[in-house]
C-alpha positions as CSV (number, residue, x, y, z in Angstrom):
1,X,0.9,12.1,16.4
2,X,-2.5,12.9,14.9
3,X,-2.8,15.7,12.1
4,X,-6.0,17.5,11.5
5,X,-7.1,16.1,8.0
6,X,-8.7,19.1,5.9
7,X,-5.0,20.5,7.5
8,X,-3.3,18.0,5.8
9,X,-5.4,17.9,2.7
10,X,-5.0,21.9,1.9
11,X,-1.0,21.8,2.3
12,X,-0.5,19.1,0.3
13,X,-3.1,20.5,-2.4
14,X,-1.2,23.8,-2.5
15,X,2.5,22.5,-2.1
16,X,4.8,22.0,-5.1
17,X,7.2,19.0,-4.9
18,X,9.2,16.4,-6.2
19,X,9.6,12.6,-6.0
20,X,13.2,12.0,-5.1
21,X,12.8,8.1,-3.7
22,X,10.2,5.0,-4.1
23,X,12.1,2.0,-2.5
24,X,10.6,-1.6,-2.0
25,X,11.7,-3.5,1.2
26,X,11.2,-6.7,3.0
27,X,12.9,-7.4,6.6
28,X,13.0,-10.8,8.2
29,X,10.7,-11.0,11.4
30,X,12.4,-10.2,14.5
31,X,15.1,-7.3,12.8
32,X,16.1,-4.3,15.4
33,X,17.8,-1.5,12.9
34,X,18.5,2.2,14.3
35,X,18.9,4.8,12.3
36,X,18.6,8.7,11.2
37,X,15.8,8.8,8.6
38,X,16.4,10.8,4.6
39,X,17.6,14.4,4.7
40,X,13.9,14.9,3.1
41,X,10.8,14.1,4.4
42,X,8.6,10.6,3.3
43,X,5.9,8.4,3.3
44,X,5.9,5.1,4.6
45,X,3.2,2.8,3.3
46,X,3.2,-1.0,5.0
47,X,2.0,-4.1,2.5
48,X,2.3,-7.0,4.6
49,X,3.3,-7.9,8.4
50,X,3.9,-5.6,11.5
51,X,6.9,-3.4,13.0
52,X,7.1,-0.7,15.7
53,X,8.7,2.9,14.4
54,X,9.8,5.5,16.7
55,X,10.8,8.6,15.3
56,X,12.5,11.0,17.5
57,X,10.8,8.4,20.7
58,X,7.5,8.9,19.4
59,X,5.9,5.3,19.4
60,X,3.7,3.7,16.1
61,X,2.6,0.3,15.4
62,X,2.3,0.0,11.4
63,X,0.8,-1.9,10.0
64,X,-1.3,-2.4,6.5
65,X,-4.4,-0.2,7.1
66,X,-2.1,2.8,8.1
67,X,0.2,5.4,6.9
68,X,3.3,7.0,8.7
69,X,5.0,10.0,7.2
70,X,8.5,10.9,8.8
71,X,10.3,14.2,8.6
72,X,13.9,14.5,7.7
73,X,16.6,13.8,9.6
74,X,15.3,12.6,12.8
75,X,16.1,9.3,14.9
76,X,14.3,6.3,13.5
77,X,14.2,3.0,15.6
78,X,12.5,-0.1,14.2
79,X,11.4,-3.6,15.4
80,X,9.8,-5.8,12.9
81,X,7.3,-7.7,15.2
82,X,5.5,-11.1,15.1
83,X,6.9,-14.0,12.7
84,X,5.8,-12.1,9.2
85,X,8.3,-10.6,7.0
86,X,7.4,-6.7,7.5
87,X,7.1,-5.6,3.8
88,X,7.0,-2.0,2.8
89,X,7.2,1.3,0.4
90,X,8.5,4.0,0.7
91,X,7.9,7.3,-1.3
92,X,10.5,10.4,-0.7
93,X,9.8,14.3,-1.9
94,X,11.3,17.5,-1.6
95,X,9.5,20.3,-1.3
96,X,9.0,23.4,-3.9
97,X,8.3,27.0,-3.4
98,X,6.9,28.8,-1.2
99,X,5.6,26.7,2.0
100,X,2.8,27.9,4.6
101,X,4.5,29.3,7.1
102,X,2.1,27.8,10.5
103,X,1.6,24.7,9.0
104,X,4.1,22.5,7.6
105,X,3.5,18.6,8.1
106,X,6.3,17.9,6.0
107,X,9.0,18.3,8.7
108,X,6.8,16.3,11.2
109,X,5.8,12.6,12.0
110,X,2.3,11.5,12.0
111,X,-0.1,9.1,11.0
112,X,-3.2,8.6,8.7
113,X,-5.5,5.0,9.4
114,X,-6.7,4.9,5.9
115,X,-8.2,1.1,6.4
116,X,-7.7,-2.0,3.7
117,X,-7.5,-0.5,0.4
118,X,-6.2,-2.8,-2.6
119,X,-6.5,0.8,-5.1
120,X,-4.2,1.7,-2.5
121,X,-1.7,-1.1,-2.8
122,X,-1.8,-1.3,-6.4
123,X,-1.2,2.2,-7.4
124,X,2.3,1.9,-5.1
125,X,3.4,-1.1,-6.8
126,X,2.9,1.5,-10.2
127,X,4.6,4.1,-8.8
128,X,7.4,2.1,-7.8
129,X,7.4,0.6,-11.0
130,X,7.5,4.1,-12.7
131,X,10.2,5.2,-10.3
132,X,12.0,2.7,-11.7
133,X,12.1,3.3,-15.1
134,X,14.2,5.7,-17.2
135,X,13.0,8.5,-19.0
136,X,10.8,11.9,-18.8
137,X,7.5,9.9,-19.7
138,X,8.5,7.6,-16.5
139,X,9.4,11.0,-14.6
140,X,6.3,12.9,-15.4
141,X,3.8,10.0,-14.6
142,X,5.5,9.6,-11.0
143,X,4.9,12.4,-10.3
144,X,1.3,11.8,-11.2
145,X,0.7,8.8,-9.3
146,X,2.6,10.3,-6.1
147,X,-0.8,12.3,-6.2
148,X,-3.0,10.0,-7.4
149,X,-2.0,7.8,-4.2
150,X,-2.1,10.9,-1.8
151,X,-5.3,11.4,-3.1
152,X,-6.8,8.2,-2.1
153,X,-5.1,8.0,1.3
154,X,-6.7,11.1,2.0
155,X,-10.4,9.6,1.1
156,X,-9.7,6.5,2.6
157,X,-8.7,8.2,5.9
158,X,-11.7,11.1,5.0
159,X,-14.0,7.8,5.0
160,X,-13.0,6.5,8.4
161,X,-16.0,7.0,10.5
162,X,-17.4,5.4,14.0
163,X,-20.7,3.6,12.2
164,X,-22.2,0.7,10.9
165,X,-20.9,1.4,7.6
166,X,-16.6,1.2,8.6
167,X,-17.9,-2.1,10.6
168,X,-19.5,-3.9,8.0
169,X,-16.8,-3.0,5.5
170,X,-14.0,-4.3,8.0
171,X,-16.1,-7.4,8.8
172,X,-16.4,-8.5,5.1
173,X,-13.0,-7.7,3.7
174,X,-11.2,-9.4,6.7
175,X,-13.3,-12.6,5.3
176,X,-12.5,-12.1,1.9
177,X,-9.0,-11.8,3.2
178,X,-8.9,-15.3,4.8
179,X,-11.6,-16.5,2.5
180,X,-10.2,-15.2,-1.2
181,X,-9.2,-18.5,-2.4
182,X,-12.3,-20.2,-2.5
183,X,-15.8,-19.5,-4.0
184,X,-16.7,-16.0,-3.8
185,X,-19.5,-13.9,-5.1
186,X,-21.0,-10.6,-4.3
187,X,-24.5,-12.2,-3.0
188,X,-23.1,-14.9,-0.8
189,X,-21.4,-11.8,1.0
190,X,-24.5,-10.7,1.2
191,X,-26.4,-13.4,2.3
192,X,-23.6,-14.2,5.2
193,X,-23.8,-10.5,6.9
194,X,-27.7,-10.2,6.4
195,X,-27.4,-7.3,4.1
196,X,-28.6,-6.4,0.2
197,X,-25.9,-6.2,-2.3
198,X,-26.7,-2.6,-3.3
199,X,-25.7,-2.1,0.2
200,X,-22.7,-4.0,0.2
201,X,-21.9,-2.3,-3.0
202,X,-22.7,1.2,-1.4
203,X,-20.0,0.6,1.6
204,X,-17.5,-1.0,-0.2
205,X,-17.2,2.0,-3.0
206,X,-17.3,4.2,0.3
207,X,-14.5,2.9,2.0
208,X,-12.5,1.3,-0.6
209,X,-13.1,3.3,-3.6
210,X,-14.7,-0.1,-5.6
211,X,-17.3,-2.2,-5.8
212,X,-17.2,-5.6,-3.3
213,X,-16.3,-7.5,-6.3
214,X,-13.7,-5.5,-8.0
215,X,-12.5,-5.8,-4.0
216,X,-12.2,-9.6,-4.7
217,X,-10.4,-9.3,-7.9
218,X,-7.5,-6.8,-7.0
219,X,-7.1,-8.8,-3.6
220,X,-6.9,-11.9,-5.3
221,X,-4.1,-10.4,-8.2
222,X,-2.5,-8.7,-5.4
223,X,-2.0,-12.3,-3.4
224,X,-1.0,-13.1,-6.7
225,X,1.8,-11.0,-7.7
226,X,3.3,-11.5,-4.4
227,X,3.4,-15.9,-5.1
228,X,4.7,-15.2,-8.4
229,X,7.6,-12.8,-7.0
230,X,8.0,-14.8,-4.2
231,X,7.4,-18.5,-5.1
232,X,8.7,-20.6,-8.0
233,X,5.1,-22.2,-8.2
234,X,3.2,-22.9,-11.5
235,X,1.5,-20.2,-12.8
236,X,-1.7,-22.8,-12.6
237,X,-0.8,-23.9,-9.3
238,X,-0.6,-19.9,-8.3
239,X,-3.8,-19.5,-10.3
240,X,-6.1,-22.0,-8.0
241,X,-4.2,-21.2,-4.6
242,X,-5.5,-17.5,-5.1
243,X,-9.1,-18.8,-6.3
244,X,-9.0,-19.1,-9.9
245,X,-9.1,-22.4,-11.3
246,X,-9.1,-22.0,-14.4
247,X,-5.4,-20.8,-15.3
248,X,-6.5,-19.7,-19.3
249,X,-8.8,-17.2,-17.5
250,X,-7.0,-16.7,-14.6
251,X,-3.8,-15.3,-17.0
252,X,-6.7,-13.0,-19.3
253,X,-7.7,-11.2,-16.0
254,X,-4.4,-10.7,-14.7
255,X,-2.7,-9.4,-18.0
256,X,-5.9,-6.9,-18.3
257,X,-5.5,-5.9,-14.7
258,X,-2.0,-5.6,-14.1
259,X,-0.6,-5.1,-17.7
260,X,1.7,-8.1,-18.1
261,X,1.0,-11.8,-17.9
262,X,2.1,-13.9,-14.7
263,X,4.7,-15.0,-16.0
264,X,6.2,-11.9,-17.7
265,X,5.8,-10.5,-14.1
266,X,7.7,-13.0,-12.8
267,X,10.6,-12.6,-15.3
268,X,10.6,-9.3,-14.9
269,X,11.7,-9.4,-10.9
270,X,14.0,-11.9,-12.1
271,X,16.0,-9.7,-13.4
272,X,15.9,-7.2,-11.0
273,X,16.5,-9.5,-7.6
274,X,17.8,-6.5,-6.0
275,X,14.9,-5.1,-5.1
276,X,13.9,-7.3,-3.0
277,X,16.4,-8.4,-0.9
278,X,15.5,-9.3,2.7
279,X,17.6,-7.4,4.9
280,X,18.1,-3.9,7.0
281,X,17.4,-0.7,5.7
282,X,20.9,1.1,4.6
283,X,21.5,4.4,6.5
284,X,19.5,7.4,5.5
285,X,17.8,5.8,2.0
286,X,14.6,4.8,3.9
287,X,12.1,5.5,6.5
């Protein structure tokens, strides 16, 4: 179902809610599941692979680049396709107040193509992480990020536009996407699509909210993140597999970036395995 952005945009901008659920999931390739979705309305934001969602029969193919919201309490079948794991988060809220009375998305299914964002991806992994935590500070700031990663899916999906832009964006980030672990710099990019790099620059900021080589970096972490969680690889070995050979520096940028070192990261999933258990999604907890 499409939903009229600026729509969208305004109800959410003048709605008062509350985070209720941020769940982590990964499902082996192949997995059927039915189900009745939360007794609230949520987000459901794919990270890696491919599954097809039907929510009350109405058919979507999500994958990373899209965003599905379901509305509460309807009938949710899911098929993870392909031979990925389908990897995913998602965010639950309750709503506050008064709502607009002809428009209310939050009882409805839709979807929002918002493209390849790593801003996007990273501020879900700290939201989930904040989730997480005890506390009021914890509280307050996921509520805070909840917007803040509202607010980009709405620019990213604002930014989607039929011209030469969206296609050069897409065509370079789907080669730093098979390319990130070798040699990468802003003006070889460049030089491959036949463009300058203030240009480059321009469409990257556009449609990704960064700069082509801040792209890099936060792909490269993210690709990262997900070895370290995953894998019981060296942190060196890690360090060159996602392009960075030198581990010393490798560890300085990720620590800056991402707030921990690799290997705190990893100990820090270690001793919370539940989270990421592969398996099916437990009745009315998740999209």
């Amino acid at each position: 179902m499409e939903m009229e952005l600026n729509s969208l945009v305004r109800y959410y901008a003048g709605l008062s809610f509350k985070v209720v659920g941020v769940h982590h999931y990964t499902i082996k390739p192949n997995t059927v599941h039915n189900q009745m979705t939360a007794p609230v309305p949520g987000f459901l934001f794919p990270v890696s692979g491919k599954a097809q969602f039907k929510f009350n029969g109405t058919p979507y193919i999500v994958r990373q680049g899209n965003v599905i919201h379901g509305g509460p309490d309807m009938y949710l079948e899911k098929k993870v396709l392909g031979s990925e794991k389908w990897e995913y988060i998602s965010v639950f809220y309750e709503t506050e107040g008064k709502k607009q009375k002809d428009f209310t998305p939050s009882g409805k299914d839709f979807e929002l193509v918002t493209g390849q964002s790593p801003r996007l991806i990273d501020l879900l992994w700290r939201l989930w992480r904040a989730y997480n935590q005890p506390g009021a500070i914890s509280a307050f700031r996921t509520e805070m990020l909840f917007r803040c990663v509202l607010e980009e899916v709405f620019v990213c999906a604002g930014n989607r536009q039929s011209d030469g832009s969206l296609g050069l964006f897409e065509h370079v980030s789907s080669y730093i996407h098979e390319h990130y672990m070798d040699v990468l710099s802003v003006r070889k990019l460049a030089e491959l699509n036949d463009v300058n790099e203030n240009r480059l620059f321009y469409v990257f900021t556009k449609f990704s909210g960064m700069g082509p080589a801040d792209y890099i970096t936060q792909y490269r972490l993210n690709r990262a993140k997900e070895l370290l969680i995953t894998t019981d690889g060296a942190v060196g070995c890690v360090a060159k597999s996602v392009g960075y050979p030198d581990q010393l520096y490798f560890s300085r940028i990720f620590r800056k970036r991402i707030g921990v070192s690799p290997s705190g990261l990893r100990e820090l999933f270690r001793n919370n395995p539940c989270a990421f258990q592969d398996g099916a999604i437990p009745m009315k907890s998740a999209l």
